[in-house]
C-alpha positions as CSV (number, residue, x, y, z in Angstrom):
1,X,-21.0,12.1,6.0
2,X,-17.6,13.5,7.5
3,X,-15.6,16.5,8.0
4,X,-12.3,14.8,9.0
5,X,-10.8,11.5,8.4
6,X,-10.8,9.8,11.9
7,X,-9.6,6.1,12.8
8,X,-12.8,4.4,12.7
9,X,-13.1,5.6,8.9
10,X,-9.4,4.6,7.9
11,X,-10.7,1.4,9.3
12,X,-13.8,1.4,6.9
13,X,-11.9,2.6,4.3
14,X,-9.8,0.0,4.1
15,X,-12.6,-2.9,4.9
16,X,-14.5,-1.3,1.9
17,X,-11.6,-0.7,-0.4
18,X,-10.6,-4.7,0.5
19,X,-14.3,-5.2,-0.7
20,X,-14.5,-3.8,-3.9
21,X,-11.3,-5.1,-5.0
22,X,-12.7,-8.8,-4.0
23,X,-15.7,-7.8,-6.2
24,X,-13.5,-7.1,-9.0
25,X,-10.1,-9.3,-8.7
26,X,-10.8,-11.4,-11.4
27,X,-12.0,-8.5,-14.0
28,X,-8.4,-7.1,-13.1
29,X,-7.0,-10.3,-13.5
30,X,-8.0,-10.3,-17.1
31,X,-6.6,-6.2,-17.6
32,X,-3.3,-7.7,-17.6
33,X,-2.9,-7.2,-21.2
34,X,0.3,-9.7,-21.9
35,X,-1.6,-12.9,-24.3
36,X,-0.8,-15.8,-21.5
37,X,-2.9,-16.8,-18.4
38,X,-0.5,-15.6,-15.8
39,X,-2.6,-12.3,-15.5
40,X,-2.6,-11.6,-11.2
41,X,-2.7,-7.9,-10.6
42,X,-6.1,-8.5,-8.9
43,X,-5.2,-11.0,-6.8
44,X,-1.8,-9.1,-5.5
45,X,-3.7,-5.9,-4.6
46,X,-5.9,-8.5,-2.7
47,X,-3.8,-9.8,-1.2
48,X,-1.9,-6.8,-0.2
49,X,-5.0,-5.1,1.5
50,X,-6.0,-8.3,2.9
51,X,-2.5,-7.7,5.1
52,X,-3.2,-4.0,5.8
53,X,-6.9,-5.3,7.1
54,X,-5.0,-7.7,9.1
55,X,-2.9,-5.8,10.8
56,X,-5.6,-3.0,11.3
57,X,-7.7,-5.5,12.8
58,X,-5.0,-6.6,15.3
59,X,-4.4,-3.4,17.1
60,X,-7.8,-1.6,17.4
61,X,-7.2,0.1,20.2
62,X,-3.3,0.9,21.5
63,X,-1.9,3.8,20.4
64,X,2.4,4.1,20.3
65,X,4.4,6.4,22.7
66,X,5.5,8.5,19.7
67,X,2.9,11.3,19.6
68,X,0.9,10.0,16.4
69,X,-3.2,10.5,16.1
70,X,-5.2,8.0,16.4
71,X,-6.1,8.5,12.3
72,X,-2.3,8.7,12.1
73,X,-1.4,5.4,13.6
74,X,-4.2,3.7,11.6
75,X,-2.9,5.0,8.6
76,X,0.3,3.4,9.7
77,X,-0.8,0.0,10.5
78,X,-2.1,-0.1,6.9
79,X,0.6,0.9,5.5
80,X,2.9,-1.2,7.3
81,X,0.6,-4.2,6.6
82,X,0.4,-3.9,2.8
83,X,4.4,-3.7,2.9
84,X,4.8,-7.0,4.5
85,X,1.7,-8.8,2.5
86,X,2.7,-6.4,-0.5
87,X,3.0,-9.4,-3.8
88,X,3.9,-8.1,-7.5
89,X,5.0,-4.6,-8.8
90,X,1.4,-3.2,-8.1
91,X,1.1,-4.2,-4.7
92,X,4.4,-2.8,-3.9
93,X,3.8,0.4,-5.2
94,X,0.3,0.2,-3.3
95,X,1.9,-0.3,-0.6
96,X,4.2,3.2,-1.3
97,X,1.3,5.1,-1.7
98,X,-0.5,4.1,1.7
99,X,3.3,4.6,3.5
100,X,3.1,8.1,1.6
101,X,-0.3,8.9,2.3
102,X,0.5,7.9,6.0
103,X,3.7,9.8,6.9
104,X,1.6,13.0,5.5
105,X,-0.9,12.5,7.5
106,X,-0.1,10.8,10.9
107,X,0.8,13.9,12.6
108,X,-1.8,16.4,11.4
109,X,-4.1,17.2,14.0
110,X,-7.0,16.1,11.6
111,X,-7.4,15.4,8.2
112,X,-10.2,17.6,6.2
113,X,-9.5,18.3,2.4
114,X,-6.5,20.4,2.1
115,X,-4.8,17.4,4.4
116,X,-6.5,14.5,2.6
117,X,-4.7,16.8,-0.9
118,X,-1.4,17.0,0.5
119,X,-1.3,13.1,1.8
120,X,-2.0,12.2,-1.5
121,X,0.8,14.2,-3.1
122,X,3.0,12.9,-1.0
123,X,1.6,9.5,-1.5
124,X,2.2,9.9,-5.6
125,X,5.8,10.6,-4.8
126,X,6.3,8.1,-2.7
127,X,5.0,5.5,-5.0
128,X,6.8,7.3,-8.5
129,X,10.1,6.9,-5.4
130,X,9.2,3.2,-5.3
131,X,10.3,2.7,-9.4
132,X,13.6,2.7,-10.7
133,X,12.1,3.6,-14.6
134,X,8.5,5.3,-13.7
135,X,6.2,4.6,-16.9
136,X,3.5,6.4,-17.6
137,X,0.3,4.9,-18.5
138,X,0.1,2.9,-15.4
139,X,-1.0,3.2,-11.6
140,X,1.7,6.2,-11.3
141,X,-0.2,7.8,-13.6
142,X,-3.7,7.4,-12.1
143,X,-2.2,8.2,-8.2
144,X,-0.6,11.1,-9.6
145,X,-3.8,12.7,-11.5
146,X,-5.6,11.9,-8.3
147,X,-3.0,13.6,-6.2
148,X,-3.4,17.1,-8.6
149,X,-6.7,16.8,-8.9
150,X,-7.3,16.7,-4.9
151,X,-4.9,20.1,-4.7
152,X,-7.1,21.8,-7.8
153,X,-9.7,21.2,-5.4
154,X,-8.5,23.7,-2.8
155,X,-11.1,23.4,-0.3
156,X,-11.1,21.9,3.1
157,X,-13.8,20.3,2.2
158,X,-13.3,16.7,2.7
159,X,-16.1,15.1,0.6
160,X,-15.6,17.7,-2.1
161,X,-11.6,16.8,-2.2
162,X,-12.0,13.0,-2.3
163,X,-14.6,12.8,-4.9
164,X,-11.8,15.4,-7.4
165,X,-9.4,12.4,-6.5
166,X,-11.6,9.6,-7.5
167,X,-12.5,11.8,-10.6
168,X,-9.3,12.5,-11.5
169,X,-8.1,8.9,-11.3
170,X,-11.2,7.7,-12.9
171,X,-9.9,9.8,-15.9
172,X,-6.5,9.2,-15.7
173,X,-7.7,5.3,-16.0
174,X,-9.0,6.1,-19.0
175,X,-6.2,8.1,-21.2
176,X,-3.9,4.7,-20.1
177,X,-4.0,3.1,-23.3
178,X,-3.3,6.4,-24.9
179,X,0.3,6.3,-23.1
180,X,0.9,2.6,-23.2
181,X,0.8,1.6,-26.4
182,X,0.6,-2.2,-25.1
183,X,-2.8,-1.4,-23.7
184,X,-4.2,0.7,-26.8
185,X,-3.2,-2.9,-28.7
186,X,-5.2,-4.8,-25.9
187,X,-8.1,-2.7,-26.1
188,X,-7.8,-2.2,-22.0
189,X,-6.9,0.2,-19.3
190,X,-4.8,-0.5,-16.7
191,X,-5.5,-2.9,-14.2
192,X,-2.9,-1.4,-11.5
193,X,-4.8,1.7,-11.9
194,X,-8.6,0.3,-11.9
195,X,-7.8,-0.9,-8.8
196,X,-6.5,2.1,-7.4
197,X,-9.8,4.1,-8.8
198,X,-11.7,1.2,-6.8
199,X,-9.4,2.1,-3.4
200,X,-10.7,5.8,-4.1
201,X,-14.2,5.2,-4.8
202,X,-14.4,3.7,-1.6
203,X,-12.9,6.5,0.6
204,X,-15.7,8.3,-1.3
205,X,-18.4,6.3,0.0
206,X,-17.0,6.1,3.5
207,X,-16.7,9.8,3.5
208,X,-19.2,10.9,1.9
209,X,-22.3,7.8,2.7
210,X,-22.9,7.4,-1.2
211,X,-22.4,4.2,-3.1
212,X,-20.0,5.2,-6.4
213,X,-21.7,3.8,-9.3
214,X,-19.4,0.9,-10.6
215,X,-20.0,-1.1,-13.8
216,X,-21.0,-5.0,-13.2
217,X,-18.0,-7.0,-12.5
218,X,-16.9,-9.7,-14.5
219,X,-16.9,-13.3,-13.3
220,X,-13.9,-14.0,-11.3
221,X,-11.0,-16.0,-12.9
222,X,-10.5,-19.3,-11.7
223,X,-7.4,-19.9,-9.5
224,X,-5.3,-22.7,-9.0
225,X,-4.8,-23.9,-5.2
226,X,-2.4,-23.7,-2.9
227,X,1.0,-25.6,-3.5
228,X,2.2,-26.4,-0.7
229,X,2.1,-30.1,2.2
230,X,2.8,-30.8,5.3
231,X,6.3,-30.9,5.9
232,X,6.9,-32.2,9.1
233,X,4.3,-33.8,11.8
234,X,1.9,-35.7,12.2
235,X,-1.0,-36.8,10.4
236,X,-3.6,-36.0,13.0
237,X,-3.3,-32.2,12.9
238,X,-5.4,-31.0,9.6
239,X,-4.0,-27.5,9.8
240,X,-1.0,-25.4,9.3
241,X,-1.3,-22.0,11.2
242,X,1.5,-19.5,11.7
243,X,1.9,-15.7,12.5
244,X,4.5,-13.0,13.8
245,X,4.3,-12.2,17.0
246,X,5.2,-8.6,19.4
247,X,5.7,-10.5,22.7
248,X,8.2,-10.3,25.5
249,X,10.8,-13.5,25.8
250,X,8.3,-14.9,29.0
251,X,5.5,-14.5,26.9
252,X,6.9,-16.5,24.4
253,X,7.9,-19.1,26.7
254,X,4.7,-19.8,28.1
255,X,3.0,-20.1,24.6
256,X,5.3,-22.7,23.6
257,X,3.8,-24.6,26.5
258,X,0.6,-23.8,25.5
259,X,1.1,-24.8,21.6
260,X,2.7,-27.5,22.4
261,X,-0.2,-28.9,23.9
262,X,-2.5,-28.4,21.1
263,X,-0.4,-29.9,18.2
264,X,3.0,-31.0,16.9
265,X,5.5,-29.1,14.5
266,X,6.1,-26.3,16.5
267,X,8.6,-23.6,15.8
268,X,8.9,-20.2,17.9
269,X,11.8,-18.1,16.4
270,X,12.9,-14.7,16.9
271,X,14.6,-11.9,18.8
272,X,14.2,-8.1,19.7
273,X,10.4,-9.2,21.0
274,X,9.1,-10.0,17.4
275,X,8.7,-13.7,16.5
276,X,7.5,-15.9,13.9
277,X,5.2,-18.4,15.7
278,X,4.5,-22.1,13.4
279,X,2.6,-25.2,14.5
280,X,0.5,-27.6,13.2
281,X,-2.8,-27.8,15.3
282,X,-6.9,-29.0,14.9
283,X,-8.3,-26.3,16.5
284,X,-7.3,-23.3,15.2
285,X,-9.1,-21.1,17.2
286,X,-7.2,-21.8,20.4
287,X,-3.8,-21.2,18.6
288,X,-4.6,-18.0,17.4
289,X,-6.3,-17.0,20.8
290,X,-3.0,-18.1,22.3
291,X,-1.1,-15.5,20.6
292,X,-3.3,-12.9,21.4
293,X,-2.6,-13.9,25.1
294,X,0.8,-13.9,24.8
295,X,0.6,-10.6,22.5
296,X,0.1,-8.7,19.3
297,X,-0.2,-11.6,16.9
298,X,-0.5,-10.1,13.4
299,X,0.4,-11.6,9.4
300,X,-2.0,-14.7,10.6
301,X,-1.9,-17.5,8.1
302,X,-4.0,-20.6,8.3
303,X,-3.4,-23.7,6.2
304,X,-5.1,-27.0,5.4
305,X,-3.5,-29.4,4.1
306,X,-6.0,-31.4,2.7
307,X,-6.3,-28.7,-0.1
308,X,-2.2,-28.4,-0.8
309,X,-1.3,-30.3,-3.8
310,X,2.4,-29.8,-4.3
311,X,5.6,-30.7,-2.3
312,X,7.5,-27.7,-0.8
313,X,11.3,-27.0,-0.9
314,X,13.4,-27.6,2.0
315,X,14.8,-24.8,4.0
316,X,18.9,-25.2,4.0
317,X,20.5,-23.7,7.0
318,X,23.3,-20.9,6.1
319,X,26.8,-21.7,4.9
320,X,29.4,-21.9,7.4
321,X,30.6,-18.2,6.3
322,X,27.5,-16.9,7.2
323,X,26.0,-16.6,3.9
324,X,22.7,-18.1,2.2
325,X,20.7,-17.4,-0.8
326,X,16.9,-17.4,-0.8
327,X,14.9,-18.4,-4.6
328,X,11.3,-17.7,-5.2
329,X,10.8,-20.5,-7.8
330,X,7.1,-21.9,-9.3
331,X,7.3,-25.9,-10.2
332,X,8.5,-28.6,-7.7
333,X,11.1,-29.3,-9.8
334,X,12.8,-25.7,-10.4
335,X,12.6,-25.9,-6.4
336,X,13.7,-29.2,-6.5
337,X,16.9,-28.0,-8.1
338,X,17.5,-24.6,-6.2
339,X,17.1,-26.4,-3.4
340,X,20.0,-28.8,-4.5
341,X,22.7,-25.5,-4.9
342,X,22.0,-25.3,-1.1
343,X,18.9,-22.3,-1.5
344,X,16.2,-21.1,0.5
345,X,13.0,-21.9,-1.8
346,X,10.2,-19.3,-1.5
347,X,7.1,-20.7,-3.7
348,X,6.0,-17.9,-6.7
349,X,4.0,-15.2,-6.0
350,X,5.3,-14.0,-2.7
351,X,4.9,-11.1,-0.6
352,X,7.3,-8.8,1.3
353,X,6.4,-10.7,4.5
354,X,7.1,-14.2,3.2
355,X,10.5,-13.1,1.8
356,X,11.7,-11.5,4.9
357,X,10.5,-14.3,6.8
358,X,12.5,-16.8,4.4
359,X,15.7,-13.9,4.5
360,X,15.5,-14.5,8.6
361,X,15.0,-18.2,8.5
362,X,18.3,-18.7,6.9
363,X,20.0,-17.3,10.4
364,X,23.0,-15.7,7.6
365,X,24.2,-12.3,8.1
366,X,24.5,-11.7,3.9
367,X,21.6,-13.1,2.1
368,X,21.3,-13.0,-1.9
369,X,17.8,-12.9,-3.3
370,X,17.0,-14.2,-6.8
371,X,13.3,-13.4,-7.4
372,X,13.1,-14.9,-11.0
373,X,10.0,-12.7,-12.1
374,X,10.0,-9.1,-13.0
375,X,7.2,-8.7,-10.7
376,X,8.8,-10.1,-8.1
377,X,11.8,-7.7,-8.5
378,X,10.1,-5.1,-6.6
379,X,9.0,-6.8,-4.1
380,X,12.4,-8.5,-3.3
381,X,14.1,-4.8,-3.1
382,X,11.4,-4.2,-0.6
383,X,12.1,-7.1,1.5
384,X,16.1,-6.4,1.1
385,X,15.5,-3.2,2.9
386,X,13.7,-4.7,5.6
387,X,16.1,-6.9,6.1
388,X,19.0,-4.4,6.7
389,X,17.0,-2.9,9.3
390,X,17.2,-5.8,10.9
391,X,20.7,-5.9,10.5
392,X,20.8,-8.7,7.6
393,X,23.0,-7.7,4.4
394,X,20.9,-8.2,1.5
395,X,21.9,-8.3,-2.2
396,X,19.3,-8.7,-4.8
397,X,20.1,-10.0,-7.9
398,X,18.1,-9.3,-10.7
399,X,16.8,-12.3,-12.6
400,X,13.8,-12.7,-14.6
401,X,13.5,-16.2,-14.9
402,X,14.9,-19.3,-13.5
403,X,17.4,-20.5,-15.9
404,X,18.9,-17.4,-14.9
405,X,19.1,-18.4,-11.5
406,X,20.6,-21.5,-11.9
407,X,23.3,-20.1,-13.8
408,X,24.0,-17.6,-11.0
409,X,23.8,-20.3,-8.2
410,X,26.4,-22.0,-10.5
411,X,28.8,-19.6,-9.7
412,X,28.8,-19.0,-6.3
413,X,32.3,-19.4,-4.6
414,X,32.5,-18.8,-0.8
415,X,35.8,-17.6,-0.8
416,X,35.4,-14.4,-2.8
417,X,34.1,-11.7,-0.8
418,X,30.4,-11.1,-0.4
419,X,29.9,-8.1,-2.5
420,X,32.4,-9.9,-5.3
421,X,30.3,-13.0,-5.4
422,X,27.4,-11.0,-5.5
423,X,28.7,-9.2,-8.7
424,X,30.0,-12.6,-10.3
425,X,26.1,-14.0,-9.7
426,X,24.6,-10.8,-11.2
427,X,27.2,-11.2,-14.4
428,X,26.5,-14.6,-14.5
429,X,22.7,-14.3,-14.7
430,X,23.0,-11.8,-17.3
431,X,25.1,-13.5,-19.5
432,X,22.4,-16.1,-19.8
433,X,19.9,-15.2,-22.2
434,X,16.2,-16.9,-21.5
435,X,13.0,-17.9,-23.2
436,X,9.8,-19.4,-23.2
437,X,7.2,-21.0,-24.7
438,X,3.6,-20.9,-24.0
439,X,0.1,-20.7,-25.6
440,X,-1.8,-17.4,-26.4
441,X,-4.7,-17.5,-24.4
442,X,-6.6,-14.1,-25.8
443,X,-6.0,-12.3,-29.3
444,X,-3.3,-9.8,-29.0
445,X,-0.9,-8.0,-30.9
446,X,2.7,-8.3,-30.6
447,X,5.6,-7.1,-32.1
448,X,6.4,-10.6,-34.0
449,X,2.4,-9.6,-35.6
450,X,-1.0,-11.2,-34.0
451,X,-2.1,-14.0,-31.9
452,X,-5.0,-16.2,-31.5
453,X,-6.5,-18.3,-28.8
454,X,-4.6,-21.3,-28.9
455,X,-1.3,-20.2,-31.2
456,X,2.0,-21.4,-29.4
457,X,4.0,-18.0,-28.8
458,X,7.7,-17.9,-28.2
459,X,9.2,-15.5,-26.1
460,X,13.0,-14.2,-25.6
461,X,13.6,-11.8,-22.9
462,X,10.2,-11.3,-22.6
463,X,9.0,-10.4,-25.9
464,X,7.1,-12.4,-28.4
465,X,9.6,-13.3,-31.5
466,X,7.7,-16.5,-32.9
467,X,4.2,-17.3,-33.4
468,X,3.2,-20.9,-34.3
469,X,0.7,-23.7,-34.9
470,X,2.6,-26.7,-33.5
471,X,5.0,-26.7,-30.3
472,X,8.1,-28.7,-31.1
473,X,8.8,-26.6,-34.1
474,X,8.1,-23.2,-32.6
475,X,10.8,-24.7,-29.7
476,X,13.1,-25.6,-31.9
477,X,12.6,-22.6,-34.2
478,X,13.4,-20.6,-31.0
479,X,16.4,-22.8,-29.7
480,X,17.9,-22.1,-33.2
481,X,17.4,-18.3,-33.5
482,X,18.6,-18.2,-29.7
483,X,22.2,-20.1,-30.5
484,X,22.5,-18.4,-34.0
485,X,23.6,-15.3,-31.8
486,X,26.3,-17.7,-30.2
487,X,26.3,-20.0,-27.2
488,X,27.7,-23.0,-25.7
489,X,25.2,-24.4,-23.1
490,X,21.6,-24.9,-23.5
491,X,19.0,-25.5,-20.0
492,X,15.8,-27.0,-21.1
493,X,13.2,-26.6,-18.0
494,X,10.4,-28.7,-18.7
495,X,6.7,-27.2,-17.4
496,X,4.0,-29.2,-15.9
497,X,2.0,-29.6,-18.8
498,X,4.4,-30.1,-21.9
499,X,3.9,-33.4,-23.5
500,X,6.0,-36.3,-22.6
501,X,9.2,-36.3,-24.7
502,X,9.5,-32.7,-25.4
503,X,12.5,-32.4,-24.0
504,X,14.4,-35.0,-25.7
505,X,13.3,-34.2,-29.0
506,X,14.3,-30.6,-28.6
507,X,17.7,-31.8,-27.3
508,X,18.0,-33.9,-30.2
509,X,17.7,-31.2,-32.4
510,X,20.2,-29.4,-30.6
511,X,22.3,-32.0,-30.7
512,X,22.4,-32.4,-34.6
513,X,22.0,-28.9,-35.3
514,X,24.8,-27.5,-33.3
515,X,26.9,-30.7,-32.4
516,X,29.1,-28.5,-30.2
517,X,26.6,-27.1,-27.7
518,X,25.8,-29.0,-24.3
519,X,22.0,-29.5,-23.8
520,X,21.0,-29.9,-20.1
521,X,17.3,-31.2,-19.6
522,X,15.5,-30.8,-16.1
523,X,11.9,-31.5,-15.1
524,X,11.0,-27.7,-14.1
525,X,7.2,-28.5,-13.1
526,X,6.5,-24.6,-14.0
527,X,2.5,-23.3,-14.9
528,X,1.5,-22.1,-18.1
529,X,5.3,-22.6,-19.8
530,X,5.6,-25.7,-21.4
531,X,9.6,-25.1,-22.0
532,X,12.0,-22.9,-20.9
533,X,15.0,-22.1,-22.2
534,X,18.5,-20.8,-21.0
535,X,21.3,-20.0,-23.2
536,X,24.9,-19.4,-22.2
């Protein structure tokens, strides 16, 4: 049992809280409530704390120049880890609360309950800071019932105040679905919040030795691999590994000559002593042990390619006037096409870290970011104010899916100033309404009525409008209720597993239904969408 909240047990707390949400990733997975098999809260908050563990693990023992505790500067290595590996709305706004939690804390001389209170409060307003619209019924809600439970407390007793937390959050959890109407339909709490409860659950059993009773966790959802290959190099190297690096400019230049020994492809960039560090090697040991040689590696990634299945976008240099745009995009031929308007192509799913590493590759000074996924939105912001820390101007525009995208790329004219062409994008993207179509993979009920396993479900701006049997005519049931509200240019973006000739028979249609729109038909590659659709 403890009193205070040293280093070692931030540490813990974080290997444990890691842990649980392993245990449990794919029943959160399934709490995403929307009827399509995109559901990932799970594996962001994974992945999130898997980069606060990192970068824990990395610096066990130096402490900054800047008068922070020991339990202070641990608290800030997590917190700065889970920003740069934060992926999704939920593990940015995890990420918030650990930078709260941290700034509270990381000059108190030590943290027993009255301390371990106010961090959390200020780690619920940090995260509620982190939302343009805060909703209620969500993880804001559960941090935020944790945070007032911990001060009803009012004791500096620190077992006593982190068990109110995890109680109070364990009951927040479960009035969700009576403030989200969406979950109450779903029959579920919410996932960003069970996995927060999880996070607290396990500072209670790291401070106070006793194992939270937690109910058996479902079987985890299957996950698709990797999608990325080998880009450059040889076929003799079997692994990718890459990492940032704190080193001094010698340091750097004697692990080039070390690296370069033990593979081929790599790359060593940076400036102001932090670097990104890629080769392809056999031993990865040895490149990773080189880094720590040369410094503080942290945000280690290791690759193999024998388990990557898709081809990745090239990375276009900037444009002579400085400027470049970076696209997270899912389906080799969406990046296939980004890549062709002269973008930076970041694959789906990507965290803080991988943006601002994409933001700095491009070597521009103004950078526009076009994340393509509402849950991606956040995440971009975060990297955008990274960025301008590092002295890179960073404008993200707000699009929610690809088609979106394209039509902003479309516009792009280097001769208007930055902030103008950023403005023309953003009007651009939002004069293109968007769609999809997919298949329900749970019973749900949405506001065009319910849906079965199985029934093909078509979505405009993100809500369900159509509900079918058979594909083509839910498409073209959607394509016409899409142009009756006017248009003149139609982007089909065909996903991985639509059958062969969809395309064509939905242009067709188009093209004797509304004989004055243009129909434009791409390959998209895309995951769980058979179509998408853009109208302008």
């Amino acid at each position: 049992m403890l009193d205070t909240l040293d280093a070692a047990a931030v540490r813990r707390w974080c290997a444990s809280g890691l842990a649980a949400l392993q245990r449990h990733q794919g029943e959160i997975d399934q709490l995403n409530v929307y009827p399509v098999p995109d559901g990932d809260t799970g594996t962001n908050l994974v992945l999130t704390l898997t980069s606060a563990q990192q970068a824990l693990a990395m610096d066990l023992e130096t402490l900054p120049e800047d008068g922070h505790t020991p339990h202070g500067h641990a608290l800030r290595l997590m917190a700065r880890g889970a920003l740069l590996g934060a992926r999704g709305n939920s593990g940015v706004i995890l990420s918030q609360i650990l930078r709260g939690f941290a700034d509270a804390l990381a000059a108190a001389p030590a943290v027993r309950g009255r301390q371990l209170a106010a961090g959390l409060a200020d780690a619920a307003t940090a995260a509620y800071g982190a939302v343009a619209h805060p909703v209620e019924g969500t993880l804001l809600s559960v941090v935020a019932a944790a945070a007032r439970a911990a001060e009803q407390a009012d004791t500096d007793d620190l077992r006593a105040v982190a068990r109110a937390a995890a109680g109070g959050a364990a009951r927040a959890l479960a009035r969700t679905p009576e403030q989200l109407p969406a979950l109450a339909r779903a029959g579920v709490v919410d996932a960003g919040g069970r996995g927060l409860c999880l996070l607290l659950d396990a500072l209670v059993e790291v401070v106070t030795g006793e194992s939270p009773r937690q109910p058996a966790p479902a079987p985890p959802a299957a996950r698709p691999p990797a999608t990325a290959v080998r880009e450059t190099g040889s076929s003799a190297y079997a692994y990718e590994v890459q990492y940032l690096l704190d080193a001094t400019d010698e340091a750097v230049d004697r692990l080039r000559g070390e690296l370069d020994g033990l593979g081929d492809s790599l790359v060593i960039v940076g400036d102001s002593g932090t670097w990104n560090v890629h080769v392809h090697v056999n031993d990865v040991g040895a490149a990773v042990e080189a880094g720590v040689v040369a410094g503080r590696p942290h945000r280690i990634t290791v690759t193999r390619f024998a388990d990557q299945v898709a081809p990745a976008a090239p990375l276009p240099t900037a444009l002579p006037d400085g400027r470049a745009a970076v696209v997270v995009a899912t389906g080799a031929g969406i990046a296939e096409l980004f890549g062709a308007e002269g973008a930076t192509v970041v694959p789906a799913n990507p965290s803080t870290g991988e943006l601002l590493d994409a933001i700095r590759a491009t070597g521009a000074a103004r950078v526009v970011v076009l994340p393509n996924d509402p849950n991606t939105q956040s995440v971009a912001s975060a990297a955008a104010r990274e960025a301008h820390r590092l002295g890179v101007k960073v404008s993200v525009v707000p699009t929610r899916s690809p088609v979106q995208a394209l039509a902003a790329l479309a516009v792009r004219d280097p001769k208007r100033r930055f902030e103008d062409d950023v403005i023309a994008m953003a009007e651009a993207a939002g004069a293109c309404r968007y769609a999809e179509v997919c298949h329900a993979s749970k019973e749900a009920l949405t506001v065009a009525g319910p849906c079965r396993p199985g029934d093909v479900l078509a979505l405009v701006e993100g809500e369900v409008h159509l509900i079918g049997a058979d594909l083509l005519d839910t498409c073209t049931a959607m394509v016409d209720r899409m142009l009756g509200g006017g248009g003149e240019l139609v982007t089909l973006l065909c996903g991985a597993d639509a059958p062969a000739g969809l395309a064509d028979r939905v242009r067709e249609h188009v093209e004797r239904s509304w004989p004055f729109v243009e129909v434009q038909a791409y390959e998209g590659g895309q995951p769980h969408y058979p179509l998408l659709v853009g109208v302008e």
